[in-house]
C-alpha positions as CSV (number, residue, x, y, z in Angstrom):
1,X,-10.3,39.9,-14.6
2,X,-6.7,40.3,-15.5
3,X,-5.2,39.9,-18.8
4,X,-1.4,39.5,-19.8
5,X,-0.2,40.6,-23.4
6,X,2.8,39.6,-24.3
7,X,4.3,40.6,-28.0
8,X,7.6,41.9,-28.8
9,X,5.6,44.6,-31.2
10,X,4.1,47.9,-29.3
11,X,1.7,47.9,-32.0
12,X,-0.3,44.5,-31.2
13,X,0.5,45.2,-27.5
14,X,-1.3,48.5,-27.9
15,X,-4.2,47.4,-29.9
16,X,-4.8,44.3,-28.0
17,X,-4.8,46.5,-25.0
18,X,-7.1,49.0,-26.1
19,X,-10.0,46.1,-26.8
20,X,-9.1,44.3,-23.8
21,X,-9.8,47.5,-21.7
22,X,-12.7,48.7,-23.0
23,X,-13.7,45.1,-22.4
24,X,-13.3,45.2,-19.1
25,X,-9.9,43.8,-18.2
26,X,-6.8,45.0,-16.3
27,X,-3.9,44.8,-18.5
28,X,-0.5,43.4,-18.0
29,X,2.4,43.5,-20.7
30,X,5.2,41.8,-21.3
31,X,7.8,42.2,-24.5
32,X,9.5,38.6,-24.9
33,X,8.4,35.2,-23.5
34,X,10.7,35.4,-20.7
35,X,9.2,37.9,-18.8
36,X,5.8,36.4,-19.3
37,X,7.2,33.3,-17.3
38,X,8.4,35.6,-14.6
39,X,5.1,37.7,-14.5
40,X,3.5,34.6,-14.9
41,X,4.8,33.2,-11.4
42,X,4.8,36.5,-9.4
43,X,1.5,37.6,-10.1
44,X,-2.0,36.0,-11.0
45,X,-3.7,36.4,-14.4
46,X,-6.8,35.5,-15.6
47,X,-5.7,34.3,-19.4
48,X,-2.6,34.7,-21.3
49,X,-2.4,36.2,-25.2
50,X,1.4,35.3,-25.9
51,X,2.8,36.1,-29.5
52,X,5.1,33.3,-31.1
53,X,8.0,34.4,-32.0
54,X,9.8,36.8,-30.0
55,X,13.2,37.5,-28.7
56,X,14.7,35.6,-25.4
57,X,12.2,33.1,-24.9
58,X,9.3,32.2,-28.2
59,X,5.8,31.7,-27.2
60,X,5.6,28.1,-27.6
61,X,8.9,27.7,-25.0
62,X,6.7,30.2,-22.3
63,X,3.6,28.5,-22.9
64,X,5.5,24.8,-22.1
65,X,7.7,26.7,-19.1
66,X,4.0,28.4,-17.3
67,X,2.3,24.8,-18.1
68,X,5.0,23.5,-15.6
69,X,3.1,25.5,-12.8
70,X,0.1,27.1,-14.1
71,X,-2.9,25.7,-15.7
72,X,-3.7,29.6,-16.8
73,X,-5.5,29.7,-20.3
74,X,-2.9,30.7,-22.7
75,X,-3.8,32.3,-26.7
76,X,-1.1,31.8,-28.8
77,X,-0.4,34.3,-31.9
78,X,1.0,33.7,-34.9
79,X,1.6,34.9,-38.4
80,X,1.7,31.8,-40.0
81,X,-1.2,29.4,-39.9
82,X,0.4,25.9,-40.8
83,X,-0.8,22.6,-38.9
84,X,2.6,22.0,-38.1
85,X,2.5,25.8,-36.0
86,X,-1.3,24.9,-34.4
87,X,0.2,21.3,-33.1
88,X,3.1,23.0,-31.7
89,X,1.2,25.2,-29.6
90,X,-0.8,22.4,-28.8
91,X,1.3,20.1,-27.8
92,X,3.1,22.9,-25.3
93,X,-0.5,23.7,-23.5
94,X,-1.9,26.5,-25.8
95,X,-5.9,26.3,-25.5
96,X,-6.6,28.4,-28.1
97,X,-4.4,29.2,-31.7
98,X,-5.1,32.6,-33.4
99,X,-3.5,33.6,-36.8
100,X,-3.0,37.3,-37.3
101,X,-3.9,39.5,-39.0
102,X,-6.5,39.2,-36.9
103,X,-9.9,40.6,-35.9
104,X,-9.6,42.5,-32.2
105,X,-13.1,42.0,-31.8
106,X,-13.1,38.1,-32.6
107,X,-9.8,37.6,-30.3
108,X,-11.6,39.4,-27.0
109,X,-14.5,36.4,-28.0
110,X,-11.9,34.0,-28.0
111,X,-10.7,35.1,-24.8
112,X,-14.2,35.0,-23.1
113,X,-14.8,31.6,-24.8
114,X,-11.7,30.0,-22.7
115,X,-12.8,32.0,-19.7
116,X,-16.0,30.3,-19.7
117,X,-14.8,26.7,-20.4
118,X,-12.6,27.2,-17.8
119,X,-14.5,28.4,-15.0
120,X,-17.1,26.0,-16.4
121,X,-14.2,23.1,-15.7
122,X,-13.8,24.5,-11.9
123,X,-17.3,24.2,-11.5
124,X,-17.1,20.6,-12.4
125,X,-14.0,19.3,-10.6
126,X,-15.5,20.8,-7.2
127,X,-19.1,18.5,-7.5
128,X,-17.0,15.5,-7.8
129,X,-14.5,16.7,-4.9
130,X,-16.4,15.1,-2.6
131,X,-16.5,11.6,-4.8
132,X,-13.6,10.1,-6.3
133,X,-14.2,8.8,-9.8
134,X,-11.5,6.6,-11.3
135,X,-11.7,4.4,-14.5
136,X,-9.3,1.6,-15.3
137,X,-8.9,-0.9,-18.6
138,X,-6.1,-2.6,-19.1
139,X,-3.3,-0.5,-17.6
140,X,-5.2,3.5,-18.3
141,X,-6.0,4.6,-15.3
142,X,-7.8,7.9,-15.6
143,X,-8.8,9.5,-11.8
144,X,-11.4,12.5,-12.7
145,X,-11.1,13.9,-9.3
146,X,-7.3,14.2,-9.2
147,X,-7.0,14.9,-13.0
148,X,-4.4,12.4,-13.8
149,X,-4.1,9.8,-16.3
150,X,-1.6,7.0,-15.8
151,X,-0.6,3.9,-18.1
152,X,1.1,0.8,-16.6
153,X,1.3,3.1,-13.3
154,X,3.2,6.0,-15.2
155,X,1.6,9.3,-15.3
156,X,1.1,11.2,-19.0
157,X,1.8,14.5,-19.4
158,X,-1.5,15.9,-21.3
159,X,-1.9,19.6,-22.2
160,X,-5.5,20.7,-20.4
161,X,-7.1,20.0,-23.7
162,X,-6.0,16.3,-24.0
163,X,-7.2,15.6,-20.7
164,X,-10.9,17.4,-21.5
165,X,-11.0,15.3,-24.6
166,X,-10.0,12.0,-23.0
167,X,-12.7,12.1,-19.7
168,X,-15.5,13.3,-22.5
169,X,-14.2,10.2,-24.5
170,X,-14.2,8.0,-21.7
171,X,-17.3,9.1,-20.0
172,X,-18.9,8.4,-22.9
173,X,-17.1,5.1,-24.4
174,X,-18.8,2.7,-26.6
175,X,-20.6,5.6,-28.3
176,X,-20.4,7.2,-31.5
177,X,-20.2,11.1,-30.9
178,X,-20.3,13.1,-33.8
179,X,-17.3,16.2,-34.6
180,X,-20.3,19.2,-33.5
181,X,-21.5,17.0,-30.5
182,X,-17.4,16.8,-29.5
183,X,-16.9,20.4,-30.3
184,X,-20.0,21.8,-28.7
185,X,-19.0,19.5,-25.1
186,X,-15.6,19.6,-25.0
187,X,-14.9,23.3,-26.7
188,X,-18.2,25.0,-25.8
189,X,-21.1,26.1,-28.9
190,X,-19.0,29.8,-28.2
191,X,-15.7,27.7,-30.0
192,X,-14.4,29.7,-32.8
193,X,-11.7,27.5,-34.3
194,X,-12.7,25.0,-36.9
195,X,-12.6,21.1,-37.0
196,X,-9.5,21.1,-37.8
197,X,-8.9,21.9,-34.1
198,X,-10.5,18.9,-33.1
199,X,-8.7,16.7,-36.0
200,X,-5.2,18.2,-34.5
201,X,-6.2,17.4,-31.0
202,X,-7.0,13.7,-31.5
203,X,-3.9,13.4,-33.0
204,X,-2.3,14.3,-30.7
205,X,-4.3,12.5,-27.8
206,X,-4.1,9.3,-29.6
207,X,-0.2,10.1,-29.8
208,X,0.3,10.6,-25.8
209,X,-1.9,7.3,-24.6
210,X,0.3,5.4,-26.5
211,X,-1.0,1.9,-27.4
212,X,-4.5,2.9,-26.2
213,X,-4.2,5.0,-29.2
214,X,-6.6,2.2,-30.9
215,X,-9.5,3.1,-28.6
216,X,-9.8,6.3,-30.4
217,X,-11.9,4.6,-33.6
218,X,-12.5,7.2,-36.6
219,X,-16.4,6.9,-37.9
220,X,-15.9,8.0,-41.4
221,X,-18.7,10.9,-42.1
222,X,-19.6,11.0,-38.1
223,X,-16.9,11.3,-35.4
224,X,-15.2,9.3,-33.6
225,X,-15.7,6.7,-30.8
226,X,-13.6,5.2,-27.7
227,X,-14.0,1.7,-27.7
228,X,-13.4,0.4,-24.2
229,X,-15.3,-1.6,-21.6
């Protein structure tokens, strides 16, 4: 498994390094967000800890140039822990938001949780490769197989994590699913963040789909539910 580190301070770089090691991983580095788009096309890695602000190139512009042709899982650091920062990162295609200081130990967990729910994705995608699975209401389109969503025939540009929460949604429309039974599906029962992470990503779901936005149907004290036919 290879991991790329990319920080502008040798510090982090070297502490990160030293954990992911000893974890296991080969170790790439990188000192501004513009190399990590480079490395990021030349070679293959297996996840992506990116700080936020650096020179050149910040982490959130890297994270939204690799989405363009990469679907690698991407941690974003950050000294400040604001909403406003966690949507950001969100919104550009970070899977995972970690506030430093932070806990060496509990960041190689996070890292190994997003391995899992991504190689747990892959698994999924190739036993209904053989099937295509498309839902339709009212101008949404959402094709499983191909992973796209489309409205009135134009496709939506989801971060990895919008499109999880939407198939979950609509795979299981009509019904009221609770905040842990979201978390524990879409994130994994290994999900460190908190449900805030799920509050900022429906936000931000219900912003992209646009006028299907009212499907998305807060249930005060339980979750939420997508209202569909």
């Amino acid at each position: 498994m290879k991991l790329l580190i990319v920080d502008d301070e040798d510090s982090i770089r070297a502490l990160v390094r030293k954990y992911a090691e000893f974890a296991g991983y080969d170790v790439a580095e990188a000192t501004d967000g513009m190399k990590a788009v480079l490395l990021c096309r030349e070679e293959r890695f297996d996840a992506v800890i990116m700080d936020i602000m650096m020179p050149e190139l910040d982490g959130f512009s890297a994270c939204r140039e690799i989405r363009k042709f990469s679907d690698v899982p991407i941690l974003l650091l950050s000294a400040r822990g604001e909403e406003y920062d966690k949507i950001n990162g969100f919104e550009f295609g970070a899977d995972d938001y970690v506030v430093k200081p932070f806990s060496p130990r509990e960041l190689m967990l996070r890292v190994e949780a997003v391995l899992r729910r991504a190689r747990a994705g892959v698994v999924r995608e190739e036993k209904t490769e053989e099937k295509s699975e498309i839902y339709s209401y009212d101008g949404l389109t959402v094709d499983f197989t191909a992973r796209i969503v489309t409205i009135d025939g134009k496709a939506l540009p989801l971060s990895p994590k919008e499109y999880d929460l939407l198939f979950y949604f609509v795979r299981n429309r009509n019904i009221a699913l609770s905040r842990e039974k979201l978390i524990s599906e879409v994130w994994g029962y290994d999900f460190y963040g908190s449900d805030r992470t799920l509050d900022t990503h429906i936000k931000l779901l219900r912003k992209s789909i646009g006028r299907f936005a009212k499907c998305v149907v807060t249930l005060r004290g339980v979750g939420y539910r997508f209202d569909a036919p």
